[in-house]
PASEBA-1860 file (N, C-alpha, C; in nm, 3 decimals):
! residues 215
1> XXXXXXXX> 14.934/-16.368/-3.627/14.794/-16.378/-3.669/14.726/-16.500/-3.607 ~ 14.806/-16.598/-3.606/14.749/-16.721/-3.554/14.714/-16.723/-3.390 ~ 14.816/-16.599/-3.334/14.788/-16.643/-3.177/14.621/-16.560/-3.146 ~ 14.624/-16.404/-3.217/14.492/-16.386/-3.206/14.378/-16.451/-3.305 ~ 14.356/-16.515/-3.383/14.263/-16.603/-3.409/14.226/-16.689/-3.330 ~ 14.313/-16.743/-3.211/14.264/-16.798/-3.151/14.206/-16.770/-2.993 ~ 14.198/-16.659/-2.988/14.127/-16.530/-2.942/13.989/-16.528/-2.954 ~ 13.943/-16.568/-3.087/13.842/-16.545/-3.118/13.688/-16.638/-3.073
9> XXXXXXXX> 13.566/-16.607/-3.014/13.519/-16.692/-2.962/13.412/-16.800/-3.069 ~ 13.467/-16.702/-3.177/13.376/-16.833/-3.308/13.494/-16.917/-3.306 ~ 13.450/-17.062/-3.389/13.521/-17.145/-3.461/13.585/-17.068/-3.630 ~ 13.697/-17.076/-3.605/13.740/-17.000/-3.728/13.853/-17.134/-3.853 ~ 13.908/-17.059/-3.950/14.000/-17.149/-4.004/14.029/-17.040/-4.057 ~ 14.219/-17.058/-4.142/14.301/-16.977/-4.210/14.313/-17.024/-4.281 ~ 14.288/-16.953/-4.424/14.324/-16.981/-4.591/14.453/-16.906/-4.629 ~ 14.576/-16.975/-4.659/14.688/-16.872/-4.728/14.685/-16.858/-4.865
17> XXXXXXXX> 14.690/-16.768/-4.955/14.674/-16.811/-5.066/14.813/-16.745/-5.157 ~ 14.922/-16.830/-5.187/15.017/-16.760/-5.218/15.000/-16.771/-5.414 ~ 15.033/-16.642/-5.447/14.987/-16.606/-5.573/15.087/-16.617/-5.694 ~ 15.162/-16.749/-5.702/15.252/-16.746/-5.785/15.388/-16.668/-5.727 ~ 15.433/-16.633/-5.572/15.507/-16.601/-5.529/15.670/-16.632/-5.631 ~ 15.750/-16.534/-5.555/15.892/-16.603/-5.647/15.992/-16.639/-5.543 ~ 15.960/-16.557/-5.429/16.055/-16.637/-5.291/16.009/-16.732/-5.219 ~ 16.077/-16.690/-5.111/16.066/-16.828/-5.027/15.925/-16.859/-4.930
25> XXXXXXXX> 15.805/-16.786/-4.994/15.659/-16.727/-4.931/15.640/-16.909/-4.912 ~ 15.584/-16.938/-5.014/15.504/-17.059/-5.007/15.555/-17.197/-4.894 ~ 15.666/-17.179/-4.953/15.774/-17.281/-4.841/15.793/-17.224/-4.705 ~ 15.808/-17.112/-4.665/15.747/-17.098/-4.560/15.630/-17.118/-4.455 ~ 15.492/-17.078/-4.609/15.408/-17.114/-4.542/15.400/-17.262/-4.503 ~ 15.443/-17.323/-4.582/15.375/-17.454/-4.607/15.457/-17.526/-4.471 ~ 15.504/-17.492/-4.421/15.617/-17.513/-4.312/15.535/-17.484/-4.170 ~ 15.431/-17.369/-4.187/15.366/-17.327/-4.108/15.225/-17.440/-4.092
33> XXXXXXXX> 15.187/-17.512/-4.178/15.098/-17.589/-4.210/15.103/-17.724/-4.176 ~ 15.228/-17.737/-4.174/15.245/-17.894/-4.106/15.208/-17.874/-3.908 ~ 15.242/-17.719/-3.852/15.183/-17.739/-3.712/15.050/-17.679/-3.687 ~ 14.986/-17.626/-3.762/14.876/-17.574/-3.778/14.744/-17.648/-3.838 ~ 14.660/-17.721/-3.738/14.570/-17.798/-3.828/14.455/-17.700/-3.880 ~ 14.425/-17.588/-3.819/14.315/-17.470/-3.900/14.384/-17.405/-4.025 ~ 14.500/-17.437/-4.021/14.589/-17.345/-4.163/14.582/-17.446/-4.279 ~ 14.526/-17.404/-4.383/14.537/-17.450/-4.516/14.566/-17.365/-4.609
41> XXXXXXXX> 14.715/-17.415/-4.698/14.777/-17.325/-4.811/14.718/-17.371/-4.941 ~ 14.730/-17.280/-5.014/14.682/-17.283/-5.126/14.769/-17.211/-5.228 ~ 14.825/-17.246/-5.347/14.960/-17.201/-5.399/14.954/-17.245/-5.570 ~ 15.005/-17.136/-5.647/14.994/-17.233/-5.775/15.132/-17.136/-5.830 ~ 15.196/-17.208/-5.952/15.308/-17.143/-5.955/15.326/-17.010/-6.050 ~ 15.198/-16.973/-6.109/15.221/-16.860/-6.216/15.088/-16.757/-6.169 ~ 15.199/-16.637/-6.126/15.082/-16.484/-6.098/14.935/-16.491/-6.177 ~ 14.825/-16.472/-6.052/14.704/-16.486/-6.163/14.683/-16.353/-6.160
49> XXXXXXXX> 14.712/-16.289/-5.989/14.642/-16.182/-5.967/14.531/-16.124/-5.847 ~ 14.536/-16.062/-5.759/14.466/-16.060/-5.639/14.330/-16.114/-5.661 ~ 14.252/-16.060/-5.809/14.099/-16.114/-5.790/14.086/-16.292/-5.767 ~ 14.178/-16.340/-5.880/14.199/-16.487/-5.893/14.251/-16.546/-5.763 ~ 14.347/-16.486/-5.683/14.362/-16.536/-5.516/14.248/-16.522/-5.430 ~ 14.133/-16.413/-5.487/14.062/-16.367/-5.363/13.947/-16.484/-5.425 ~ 13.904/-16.493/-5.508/13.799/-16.606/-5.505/13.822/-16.728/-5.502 ~ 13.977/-16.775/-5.556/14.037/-16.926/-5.509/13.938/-16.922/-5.330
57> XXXXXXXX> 14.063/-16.874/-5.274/14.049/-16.857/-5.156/13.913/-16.885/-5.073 ~ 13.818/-16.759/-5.111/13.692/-16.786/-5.058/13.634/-16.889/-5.074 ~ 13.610/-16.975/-5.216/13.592/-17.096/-5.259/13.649/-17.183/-5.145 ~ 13.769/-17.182/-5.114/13.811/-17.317/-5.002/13.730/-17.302/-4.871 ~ 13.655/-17.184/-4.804/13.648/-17.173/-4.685/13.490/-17.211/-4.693 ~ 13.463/-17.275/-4.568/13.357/-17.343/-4.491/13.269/-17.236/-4.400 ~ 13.328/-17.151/-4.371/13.267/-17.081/-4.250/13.120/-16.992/-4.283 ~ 13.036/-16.938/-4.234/12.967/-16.860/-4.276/13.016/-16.722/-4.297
65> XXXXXXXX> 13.082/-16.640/-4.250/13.176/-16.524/-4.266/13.289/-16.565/-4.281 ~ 13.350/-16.487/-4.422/13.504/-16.492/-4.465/13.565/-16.316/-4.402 ~ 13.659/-16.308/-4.369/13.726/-16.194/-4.353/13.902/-16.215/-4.456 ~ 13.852/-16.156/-4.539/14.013/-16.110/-4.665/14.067/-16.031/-4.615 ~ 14.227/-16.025/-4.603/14.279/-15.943/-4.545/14.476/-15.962/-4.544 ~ 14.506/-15.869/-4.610/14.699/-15.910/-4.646/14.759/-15.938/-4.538 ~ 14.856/-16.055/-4.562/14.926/-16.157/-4.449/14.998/-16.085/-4.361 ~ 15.034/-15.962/-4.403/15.128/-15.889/-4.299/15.080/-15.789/-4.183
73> XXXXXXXX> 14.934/-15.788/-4.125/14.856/-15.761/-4.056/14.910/-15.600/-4.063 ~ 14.925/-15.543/-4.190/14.937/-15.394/-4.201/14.773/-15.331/-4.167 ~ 14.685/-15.399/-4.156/14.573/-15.300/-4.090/14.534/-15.320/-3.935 ~ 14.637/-15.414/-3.842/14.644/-15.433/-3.766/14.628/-15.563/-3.688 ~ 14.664/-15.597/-3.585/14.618/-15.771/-3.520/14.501/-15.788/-3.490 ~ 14.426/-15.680/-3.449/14.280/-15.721/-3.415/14.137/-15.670/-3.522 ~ 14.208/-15.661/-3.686/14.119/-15.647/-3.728/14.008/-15.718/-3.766 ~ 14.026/-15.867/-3.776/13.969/-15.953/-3.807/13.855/-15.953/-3.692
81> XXXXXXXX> 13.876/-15.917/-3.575/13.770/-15.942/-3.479/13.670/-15.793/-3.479 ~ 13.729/-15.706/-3.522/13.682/-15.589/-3.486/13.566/-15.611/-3.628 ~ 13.633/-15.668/-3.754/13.504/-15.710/-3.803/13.425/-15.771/-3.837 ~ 13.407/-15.898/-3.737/13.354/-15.997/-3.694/13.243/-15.960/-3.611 ~ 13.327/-15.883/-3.489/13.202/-15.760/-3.405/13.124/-15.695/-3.426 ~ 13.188/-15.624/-3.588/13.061/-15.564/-3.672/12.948/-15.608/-3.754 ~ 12.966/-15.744/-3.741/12.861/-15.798/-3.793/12.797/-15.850/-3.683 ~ 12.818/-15.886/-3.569/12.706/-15.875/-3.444/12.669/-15.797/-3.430
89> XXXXXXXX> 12.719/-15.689/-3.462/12.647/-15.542/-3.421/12.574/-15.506/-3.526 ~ 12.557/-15.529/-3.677/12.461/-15.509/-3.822/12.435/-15.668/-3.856 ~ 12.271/-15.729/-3.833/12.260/-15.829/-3.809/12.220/-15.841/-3.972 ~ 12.225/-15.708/-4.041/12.179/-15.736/-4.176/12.317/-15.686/-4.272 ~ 12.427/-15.676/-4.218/12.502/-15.666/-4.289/12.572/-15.794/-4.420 ~ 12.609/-15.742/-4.507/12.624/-15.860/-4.649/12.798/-15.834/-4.586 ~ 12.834/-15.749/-4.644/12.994/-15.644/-4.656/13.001/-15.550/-4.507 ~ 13.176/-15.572/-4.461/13.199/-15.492/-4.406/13.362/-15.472/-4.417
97> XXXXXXXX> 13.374/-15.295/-4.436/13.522/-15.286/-4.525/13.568/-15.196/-4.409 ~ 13.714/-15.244/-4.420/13.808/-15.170/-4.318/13.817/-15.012/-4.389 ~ 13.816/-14.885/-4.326/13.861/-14.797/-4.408/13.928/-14.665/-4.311 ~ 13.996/-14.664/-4.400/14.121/-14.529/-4.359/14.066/-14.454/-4.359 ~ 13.944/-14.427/-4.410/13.919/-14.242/-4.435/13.783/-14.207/-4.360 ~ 13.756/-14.298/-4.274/13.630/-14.226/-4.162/13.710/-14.211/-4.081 ~ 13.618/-14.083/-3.952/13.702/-14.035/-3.868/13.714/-14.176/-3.767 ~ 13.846/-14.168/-3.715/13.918/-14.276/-3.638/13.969/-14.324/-3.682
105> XXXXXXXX> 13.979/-14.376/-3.813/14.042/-14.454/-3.945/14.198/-14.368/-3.975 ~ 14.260/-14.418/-4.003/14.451/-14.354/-4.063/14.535/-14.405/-4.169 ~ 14.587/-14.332/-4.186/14.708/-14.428/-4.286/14.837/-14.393/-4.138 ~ 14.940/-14.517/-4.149/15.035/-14.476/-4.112/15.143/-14.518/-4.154 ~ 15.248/-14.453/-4.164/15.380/-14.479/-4.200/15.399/-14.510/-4.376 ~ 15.268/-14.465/-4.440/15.243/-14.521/-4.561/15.301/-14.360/-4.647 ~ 15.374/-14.385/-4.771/15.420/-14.292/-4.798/15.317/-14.154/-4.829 ~ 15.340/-14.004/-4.859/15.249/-13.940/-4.850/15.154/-13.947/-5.012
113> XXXXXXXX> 15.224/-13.993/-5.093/15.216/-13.994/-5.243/15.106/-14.104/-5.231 ~ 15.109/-14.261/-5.200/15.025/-14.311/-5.177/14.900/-14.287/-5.079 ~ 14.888/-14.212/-5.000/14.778/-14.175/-4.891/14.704/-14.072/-5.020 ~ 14.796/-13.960/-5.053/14.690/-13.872/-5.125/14.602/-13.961/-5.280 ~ 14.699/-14.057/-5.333/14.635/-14.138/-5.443/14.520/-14.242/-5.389 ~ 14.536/-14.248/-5.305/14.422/-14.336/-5.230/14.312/-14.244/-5.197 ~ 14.320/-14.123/-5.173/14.243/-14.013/-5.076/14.140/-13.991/-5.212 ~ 14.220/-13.927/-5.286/14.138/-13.921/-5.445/14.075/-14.007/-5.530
121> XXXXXXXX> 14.172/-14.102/-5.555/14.064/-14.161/-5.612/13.975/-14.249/-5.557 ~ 13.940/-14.280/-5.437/13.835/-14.317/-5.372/13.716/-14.202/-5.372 ~ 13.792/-14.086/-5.369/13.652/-13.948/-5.367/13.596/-13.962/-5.505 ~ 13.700/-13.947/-5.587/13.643/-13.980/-5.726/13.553/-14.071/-5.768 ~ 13.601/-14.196/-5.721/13.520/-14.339/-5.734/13.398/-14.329/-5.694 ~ 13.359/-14.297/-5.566/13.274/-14.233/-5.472/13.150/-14.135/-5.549 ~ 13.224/-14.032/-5.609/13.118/-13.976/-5.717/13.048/-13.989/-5.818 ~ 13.165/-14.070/-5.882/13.135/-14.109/-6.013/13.027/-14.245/-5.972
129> XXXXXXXX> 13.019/-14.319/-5.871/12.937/-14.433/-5.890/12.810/-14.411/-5.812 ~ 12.788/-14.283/-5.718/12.675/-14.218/-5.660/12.679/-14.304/-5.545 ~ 12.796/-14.348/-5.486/12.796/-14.473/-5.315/12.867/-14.326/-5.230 ~ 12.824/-14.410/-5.050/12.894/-14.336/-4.999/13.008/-14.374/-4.900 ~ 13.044/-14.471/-5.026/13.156/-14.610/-4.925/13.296/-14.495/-4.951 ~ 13.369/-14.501/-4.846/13.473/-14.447/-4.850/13.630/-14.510/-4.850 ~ 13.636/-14.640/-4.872/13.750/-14.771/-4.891/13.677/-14.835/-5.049 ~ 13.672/-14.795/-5.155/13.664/-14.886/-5.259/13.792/-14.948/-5.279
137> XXXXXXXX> 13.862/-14.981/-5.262/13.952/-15.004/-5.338/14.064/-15.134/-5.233 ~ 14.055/-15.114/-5.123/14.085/-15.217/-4.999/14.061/-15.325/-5.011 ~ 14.149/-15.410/-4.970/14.133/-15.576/-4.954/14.104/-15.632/-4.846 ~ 14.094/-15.541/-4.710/14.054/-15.571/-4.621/13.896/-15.568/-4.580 ~ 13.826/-15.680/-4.568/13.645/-15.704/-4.553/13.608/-15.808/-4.531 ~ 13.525/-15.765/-4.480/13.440/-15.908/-4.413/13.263/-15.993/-4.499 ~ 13.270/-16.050/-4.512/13.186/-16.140/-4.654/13.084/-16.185/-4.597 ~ 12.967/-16.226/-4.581/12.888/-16.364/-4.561/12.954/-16.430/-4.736
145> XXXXXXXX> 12.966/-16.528/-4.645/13.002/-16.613/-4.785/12.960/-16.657/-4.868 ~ 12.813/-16.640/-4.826/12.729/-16.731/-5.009/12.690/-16.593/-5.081 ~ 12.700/-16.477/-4.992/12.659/-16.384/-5.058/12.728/-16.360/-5.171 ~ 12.909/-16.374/-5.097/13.019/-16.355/-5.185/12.993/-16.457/-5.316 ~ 13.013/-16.596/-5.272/13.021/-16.691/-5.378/12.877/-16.669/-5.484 ~ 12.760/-16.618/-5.423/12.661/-16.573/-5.570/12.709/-16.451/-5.627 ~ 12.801/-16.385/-5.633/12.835/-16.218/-5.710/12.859/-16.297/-5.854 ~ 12.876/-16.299/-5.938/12.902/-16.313/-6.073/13.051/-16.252/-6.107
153> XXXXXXXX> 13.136/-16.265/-6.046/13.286/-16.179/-6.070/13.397/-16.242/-6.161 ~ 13.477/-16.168/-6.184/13.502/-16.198/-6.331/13.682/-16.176/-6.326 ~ 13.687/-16.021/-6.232/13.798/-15.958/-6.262/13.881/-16.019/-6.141 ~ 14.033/-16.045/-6.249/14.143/-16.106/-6.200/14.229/-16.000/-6.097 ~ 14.257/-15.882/-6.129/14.372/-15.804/-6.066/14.280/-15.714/-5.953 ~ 14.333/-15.606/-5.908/14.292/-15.489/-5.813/14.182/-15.458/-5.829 ~ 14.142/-15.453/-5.973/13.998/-15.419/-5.976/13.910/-15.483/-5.938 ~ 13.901/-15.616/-5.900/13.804/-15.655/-5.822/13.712/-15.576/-5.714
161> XXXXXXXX> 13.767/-15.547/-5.652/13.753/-15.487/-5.541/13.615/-15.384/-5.545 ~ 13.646/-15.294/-5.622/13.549/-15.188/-5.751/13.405/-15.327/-5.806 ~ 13.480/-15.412/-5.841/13.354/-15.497/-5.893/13.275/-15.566/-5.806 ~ 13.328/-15.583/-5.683/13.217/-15.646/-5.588/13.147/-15.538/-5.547 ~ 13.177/-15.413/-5.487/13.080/-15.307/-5.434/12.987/-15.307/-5.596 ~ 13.016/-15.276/-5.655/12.948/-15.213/-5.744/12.777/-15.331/-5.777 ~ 12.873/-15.458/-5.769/12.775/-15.596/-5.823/12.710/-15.571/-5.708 ~ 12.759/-15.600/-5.537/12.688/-15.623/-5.473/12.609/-15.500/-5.431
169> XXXXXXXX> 12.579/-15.391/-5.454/12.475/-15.234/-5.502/12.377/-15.330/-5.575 ~ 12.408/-15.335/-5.666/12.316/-15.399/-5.814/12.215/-15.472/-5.705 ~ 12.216/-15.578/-5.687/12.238/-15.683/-5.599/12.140/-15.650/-5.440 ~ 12.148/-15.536/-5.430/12.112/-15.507/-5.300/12.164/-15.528/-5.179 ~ 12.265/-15.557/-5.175/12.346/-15.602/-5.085/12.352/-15.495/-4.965 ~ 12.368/-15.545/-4.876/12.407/-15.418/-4.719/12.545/-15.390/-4.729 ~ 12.584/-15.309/-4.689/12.742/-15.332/-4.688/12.786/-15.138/-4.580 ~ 12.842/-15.200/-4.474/12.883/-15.106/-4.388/13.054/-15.099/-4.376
177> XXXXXXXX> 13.098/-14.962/-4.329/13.221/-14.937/-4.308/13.263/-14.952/-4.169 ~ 13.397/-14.984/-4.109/13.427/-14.954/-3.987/13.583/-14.895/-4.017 ~ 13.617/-14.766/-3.916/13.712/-14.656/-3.883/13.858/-14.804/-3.888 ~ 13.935/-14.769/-3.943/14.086/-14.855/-3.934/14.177/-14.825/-3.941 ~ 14.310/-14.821/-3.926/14.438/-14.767/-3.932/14.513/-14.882/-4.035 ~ 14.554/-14.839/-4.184/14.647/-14.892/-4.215/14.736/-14.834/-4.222 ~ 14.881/-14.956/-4.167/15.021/-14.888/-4.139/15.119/-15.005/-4.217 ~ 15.249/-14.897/-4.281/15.323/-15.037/-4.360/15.425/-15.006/-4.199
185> XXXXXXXX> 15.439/-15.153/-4.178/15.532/-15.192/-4.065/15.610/-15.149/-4.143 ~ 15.715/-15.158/-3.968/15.866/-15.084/-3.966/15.946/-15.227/-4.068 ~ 15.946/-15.324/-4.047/16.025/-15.419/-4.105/15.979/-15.420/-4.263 ~ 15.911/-15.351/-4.269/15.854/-15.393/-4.450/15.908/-15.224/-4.483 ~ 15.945/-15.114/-4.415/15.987/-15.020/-4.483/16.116/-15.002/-4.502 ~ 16.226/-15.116/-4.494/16.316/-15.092/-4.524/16.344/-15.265/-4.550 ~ 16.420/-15.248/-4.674/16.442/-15.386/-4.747/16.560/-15.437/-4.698 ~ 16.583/-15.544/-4.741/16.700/-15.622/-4.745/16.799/-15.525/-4.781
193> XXXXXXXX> 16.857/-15.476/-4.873/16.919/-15.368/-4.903/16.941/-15.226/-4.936 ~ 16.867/-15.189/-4.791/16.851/-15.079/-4.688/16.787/-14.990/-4.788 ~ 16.736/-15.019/-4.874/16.632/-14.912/-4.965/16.501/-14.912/-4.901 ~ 16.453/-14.780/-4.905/16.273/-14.794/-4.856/16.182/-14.891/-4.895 ~ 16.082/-14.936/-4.888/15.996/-15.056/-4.919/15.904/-14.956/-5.033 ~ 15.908/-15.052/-5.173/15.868/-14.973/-5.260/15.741/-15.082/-5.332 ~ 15.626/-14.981/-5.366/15.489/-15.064/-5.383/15.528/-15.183/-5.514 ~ 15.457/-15.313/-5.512/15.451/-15.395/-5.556/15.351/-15.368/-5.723
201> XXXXXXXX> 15.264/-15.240/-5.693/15.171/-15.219/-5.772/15.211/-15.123/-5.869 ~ 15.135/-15.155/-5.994/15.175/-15.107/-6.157/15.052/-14.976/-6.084 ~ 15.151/-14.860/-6.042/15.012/-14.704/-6.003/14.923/-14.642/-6.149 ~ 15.027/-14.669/-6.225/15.015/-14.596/-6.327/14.922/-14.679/-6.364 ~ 14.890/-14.853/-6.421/14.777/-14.951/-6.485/14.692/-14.895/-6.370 ~ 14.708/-14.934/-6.230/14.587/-14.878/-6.174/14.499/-14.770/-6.159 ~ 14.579/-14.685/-6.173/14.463/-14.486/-6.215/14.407/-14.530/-6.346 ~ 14.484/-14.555/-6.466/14.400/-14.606/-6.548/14.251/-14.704/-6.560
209> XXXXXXX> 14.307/-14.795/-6.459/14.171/-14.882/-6.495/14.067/-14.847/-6.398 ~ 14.143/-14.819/-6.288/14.028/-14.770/-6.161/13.936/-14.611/-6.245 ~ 14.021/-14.552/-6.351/13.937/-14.426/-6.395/13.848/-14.482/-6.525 ~ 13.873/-14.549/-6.562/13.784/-14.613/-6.698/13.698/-14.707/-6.589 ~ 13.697/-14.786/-6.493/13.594/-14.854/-6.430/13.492/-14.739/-6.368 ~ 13.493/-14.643/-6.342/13.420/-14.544/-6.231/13.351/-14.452/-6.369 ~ 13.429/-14.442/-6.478/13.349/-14.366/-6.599/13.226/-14.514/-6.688
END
């Protein structure tokens, strides 16, 4: 990630934000930080929850555009620029979300159970809130940042995600899609002890809350 960031022809910086990790994440990073003067970690020792990492996070950064996006470049190495580009190219854009489900966009290597739970309840979400965003639910996007830091947000876990489109609608906010491929790498689909790579996420809390947030 670091060699293409520096690729990039803005001035950029990297926020890590490790979330109450239980291995050896943080110490790694932080290892990464002593040769990296644009890398700053950020770490606390008890799970808050993706929303609570995603606004720590934004809070530390300086830049005028933030791009959020999971450390293991499962939506690819050059996404960060591709939506960086898209905001040269929408000079009025607020939001811009990576998404699997416009044409050009993919899942790959992602199991089929998760592609179709993603497929649905994004259509669902989609209806029920009268948008015609097709990634609610993605962590991958690109921010103006004061836009981000004025939302009024609240929610700690996955649901965030649901609460910024929705606030920033309210809000008036612009917010465009661009076509993406997310893929779980080959090294993350098979574990340490040769079992498949199995989701980190409570599916079952999430259909729940993602279906009571959209009703």
């Amino acid at each position: 990630m670091m060699t293409n960031l520096k690729s990039l022809s803005q001035d950029w910086e990297l926020i890590i934000v490790d979330d109450g990790s239980t291995d050896r994440s943080f110490e790694l990073a932080k290892s990464l930080e002593k040769d990296y003067a644009k890398l700053t970690l950020i770490g606390y020792p008890v799970n808050r929850g993706r929303g609570f990492a995603l606004r720590t996070g934004v809070a530390k950064t300086s830049g005028e555009l933030v791009v959020t996006t999971e450390i293991d470049s499962s939506w690819g190495d050059n996404i960060i620029h591709k939506i960086i580009a898209e905001f040269s190219n929408k000079k009025d854009a607020d939001i811009i979300i990576a998404s699997p489900h416009l044409p050009g966009g993919r899942y790959k290597n992602v199991p089929l159970k998760r592609v179709i739970l993603s497929s649905i309840g994004n259509l669902l979400i989609r209806k029920g809130t009268s948008t015609q965003i097709t990634m609610n639910t993605g962590m991958t996007r690109g921010y103006r940042r004061k836009k981000f830091i004025d939302l009024p947000l609240n929610e700690d876990g996955k649901e965030i995600h649901l609460e910024i489109i929705q606030k920033a609608l309210t809000f008036g906010y612009r917010i465009y899609e661009i076509p993406a491929v997310l893929e779980w790498k080959n090294y993350k689909l098979i574990s340490q002890n040769g079992k498949k790579r199995q989701s980190s996420s409570n599916i079952n809390k999430l259909i729940r809350t993602h279906l009571m947030f959209t009703l």
